[in-house]
C-alpha positions in Angstrom: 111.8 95.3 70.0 109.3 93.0 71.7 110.1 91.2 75.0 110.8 87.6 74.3 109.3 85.2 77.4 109.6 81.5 78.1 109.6 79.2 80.9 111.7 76.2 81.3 111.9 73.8 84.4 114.0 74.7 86.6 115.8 71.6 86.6 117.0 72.3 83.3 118.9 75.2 84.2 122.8 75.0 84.1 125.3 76.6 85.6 125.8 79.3 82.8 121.7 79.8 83.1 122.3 80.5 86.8 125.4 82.6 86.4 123.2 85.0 84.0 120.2 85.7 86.3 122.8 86.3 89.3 124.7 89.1 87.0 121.7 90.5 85.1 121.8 93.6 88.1 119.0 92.4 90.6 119.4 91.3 93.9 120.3 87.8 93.8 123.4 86.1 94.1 124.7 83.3 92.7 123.8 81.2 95.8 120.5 82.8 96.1 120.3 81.8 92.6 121.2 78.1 93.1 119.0 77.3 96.1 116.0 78.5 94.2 116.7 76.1 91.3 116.2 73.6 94.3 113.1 75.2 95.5 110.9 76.2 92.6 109.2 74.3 89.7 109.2 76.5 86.7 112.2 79.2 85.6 110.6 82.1 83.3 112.9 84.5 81.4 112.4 87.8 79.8 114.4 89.0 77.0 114.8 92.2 75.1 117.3 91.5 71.5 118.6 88.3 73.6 119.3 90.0 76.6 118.5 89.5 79.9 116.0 92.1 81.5 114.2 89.9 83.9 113.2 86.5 85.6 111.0 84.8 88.4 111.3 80.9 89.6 107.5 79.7 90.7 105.3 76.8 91.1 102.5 76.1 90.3 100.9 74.2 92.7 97.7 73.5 94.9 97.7 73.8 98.8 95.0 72.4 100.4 93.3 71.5 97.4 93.5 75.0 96.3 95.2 76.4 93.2 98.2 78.8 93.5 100.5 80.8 91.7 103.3 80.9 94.0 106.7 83.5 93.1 109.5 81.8 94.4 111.6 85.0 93.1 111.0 87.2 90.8 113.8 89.8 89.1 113.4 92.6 86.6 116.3 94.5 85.6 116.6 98.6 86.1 115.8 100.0 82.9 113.5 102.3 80.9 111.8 99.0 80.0 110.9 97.3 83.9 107.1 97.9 83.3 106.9 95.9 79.9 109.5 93.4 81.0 107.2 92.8 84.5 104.0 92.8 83.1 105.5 90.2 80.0 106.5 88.1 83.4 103.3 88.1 85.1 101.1 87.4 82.2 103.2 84.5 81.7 102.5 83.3 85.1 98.6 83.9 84.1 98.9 82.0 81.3 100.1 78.9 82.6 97.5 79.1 85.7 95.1 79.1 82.9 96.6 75.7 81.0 97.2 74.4 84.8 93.8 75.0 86.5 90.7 76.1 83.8 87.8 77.4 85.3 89.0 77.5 88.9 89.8 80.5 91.1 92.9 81.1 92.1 95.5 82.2 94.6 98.4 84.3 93.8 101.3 84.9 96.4 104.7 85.9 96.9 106.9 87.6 99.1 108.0 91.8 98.6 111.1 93.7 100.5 109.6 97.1 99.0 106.1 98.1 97.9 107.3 99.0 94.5 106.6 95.5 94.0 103.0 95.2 94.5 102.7 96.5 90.6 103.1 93.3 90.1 99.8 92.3 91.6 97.8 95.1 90.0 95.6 92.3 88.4 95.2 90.4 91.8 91.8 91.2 93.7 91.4 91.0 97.8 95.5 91.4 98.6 96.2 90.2 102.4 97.5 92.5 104.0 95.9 95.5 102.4 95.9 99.5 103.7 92.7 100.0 105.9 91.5 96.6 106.2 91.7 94.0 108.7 92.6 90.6 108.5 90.3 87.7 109.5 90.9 84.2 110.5 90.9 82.5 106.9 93.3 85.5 105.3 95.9 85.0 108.3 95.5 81.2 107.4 96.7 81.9 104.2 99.5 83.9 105.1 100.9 81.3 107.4 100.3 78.4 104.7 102.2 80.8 102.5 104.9 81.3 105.1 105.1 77.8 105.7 105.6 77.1 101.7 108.2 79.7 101.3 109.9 78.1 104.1 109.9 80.9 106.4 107.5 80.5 109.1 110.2 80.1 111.9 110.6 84.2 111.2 106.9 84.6 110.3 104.6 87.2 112.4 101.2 86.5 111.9 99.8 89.4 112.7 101.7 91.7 110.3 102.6 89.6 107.7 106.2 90.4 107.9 108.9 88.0 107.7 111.6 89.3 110.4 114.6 88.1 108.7 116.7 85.5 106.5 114.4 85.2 103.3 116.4 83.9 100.5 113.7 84.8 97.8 111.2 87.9 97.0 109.7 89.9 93.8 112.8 92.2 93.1 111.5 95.4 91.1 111.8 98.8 91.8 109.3 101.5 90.6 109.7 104.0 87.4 107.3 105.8 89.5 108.5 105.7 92.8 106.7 109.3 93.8 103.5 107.8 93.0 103.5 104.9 95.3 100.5 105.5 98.0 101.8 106.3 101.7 99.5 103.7 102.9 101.2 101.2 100.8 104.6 102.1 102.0 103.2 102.0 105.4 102.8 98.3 105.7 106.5 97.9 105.3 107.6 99.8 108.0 108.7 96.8 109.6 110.4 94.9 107.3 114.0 95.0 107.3 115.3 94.5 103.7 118.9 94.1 104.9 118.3 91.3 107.3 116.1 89.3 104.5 113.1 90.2 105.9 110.4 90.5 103.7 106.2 90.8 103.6 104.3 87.8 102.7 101.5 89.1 100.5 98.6 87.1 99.0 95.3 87.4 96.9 93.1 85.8 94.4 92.3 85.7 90.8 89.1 84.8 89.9 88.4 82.1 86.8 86.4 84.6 84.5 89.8 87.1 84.9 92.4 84.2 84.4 90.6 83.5 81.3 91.4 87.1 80.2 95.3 87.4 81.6 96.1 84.3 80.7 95.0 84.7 76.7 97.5 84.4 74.1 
């Protein structure tokens, strides 16, 4: 059965809408779940025969005159399915970049608690931070911007990208594959303590000539 995707505002969601994504299995509560409806712009669902298997609340938006793609919180339930039912939500997200900003470069970012999620940025080129590279001035600019817009710069470490604690949102998907995510990879989260809310702010680009190719339909 195909996966079934499509994005309301968030400001249409109602209680019952809520009370779904908090008991599809993920890691959001219900109050997690409210305060994003709050935060975020656009609500996108993924269904398999009318079910549930996953959801992210995002904005679109531009920061500094830049265009971003910007996962609020993102949530795939764990079945045999999470790869289809991810990559269904992130070409979503590429497809409305495409209607929003044609022919512009653009930025994608979100938050992660585990590296498992990074498969969701498999498309995205130049990821801050990255194994083996250092960050310059512009790329920690970006990550503090990010920070900022996620609301969590009072926790924010600029020099690892890691948020030490109290994130209410992050991209919630755990690998079919686990054995076959990169020690270098899992490295960068050594610091980032899950159970606190702590979380690693992670950012890169999209450039126009691939959007046009992700985002097709």
């Amino acid at each position: 059965m195909p996966i079934q995707v499509e994005t309301r505002d968030c400001a249409a969601l109602d209680d019952a809408d809520l009370d779904e994504m908090a008991s599809m299995g993920g890691a959001f509560d219900i109050g997690v779940m409210s305060k994003a409806k709050e935060d975020w712009v656009l609500s996108t669902t993924a269904r398999i025969d009318g079910k549930l298997h996953g959801f992210t609340l995002s904005t679109l938006e531009r920061i500094g005159g830049t265009p971003c793609v910007l996962l609020g919180l993102l949530s795939v339930k764990r079945t045999s399915k999470r790869d289809q039912v991810l990559k269904g939500l992130m070409n979503e997200s590429f497809h409305r970049a495409l209607m929003a900003f044609p022919d512009e470069d653009v930025v994608v970012g979100s938050r992660f608690a585990l590296p498992d999620g990074l498969e969701a940025f498999k498309q995205v080129d130049e990821l801050i931070p990255r194994p083996a590279h250092r960050a310059v001035g512009e790329e920690r600019a970006w990550g503090r911007r990010l920070a900022k817009r996620f609301g969590v710069e009072s926790q924010y470490d600029e020099q690892s990208f890691v948020v030490k604690a109290n994130g209410q949102g992050f991209l919630d998907h755990e690998s079919l594959k686990p054995e076959k995510i990169k020690p270098e990879l899992a490295a960068m989260f050594a610091n980032v303590n899950g159970k606190a809310g702590g979380s690693l702010v992670v950012h890169g680009w999209v450039m126009a000539e691939d959007l046009v190719k992700l985002g097709a339909r």
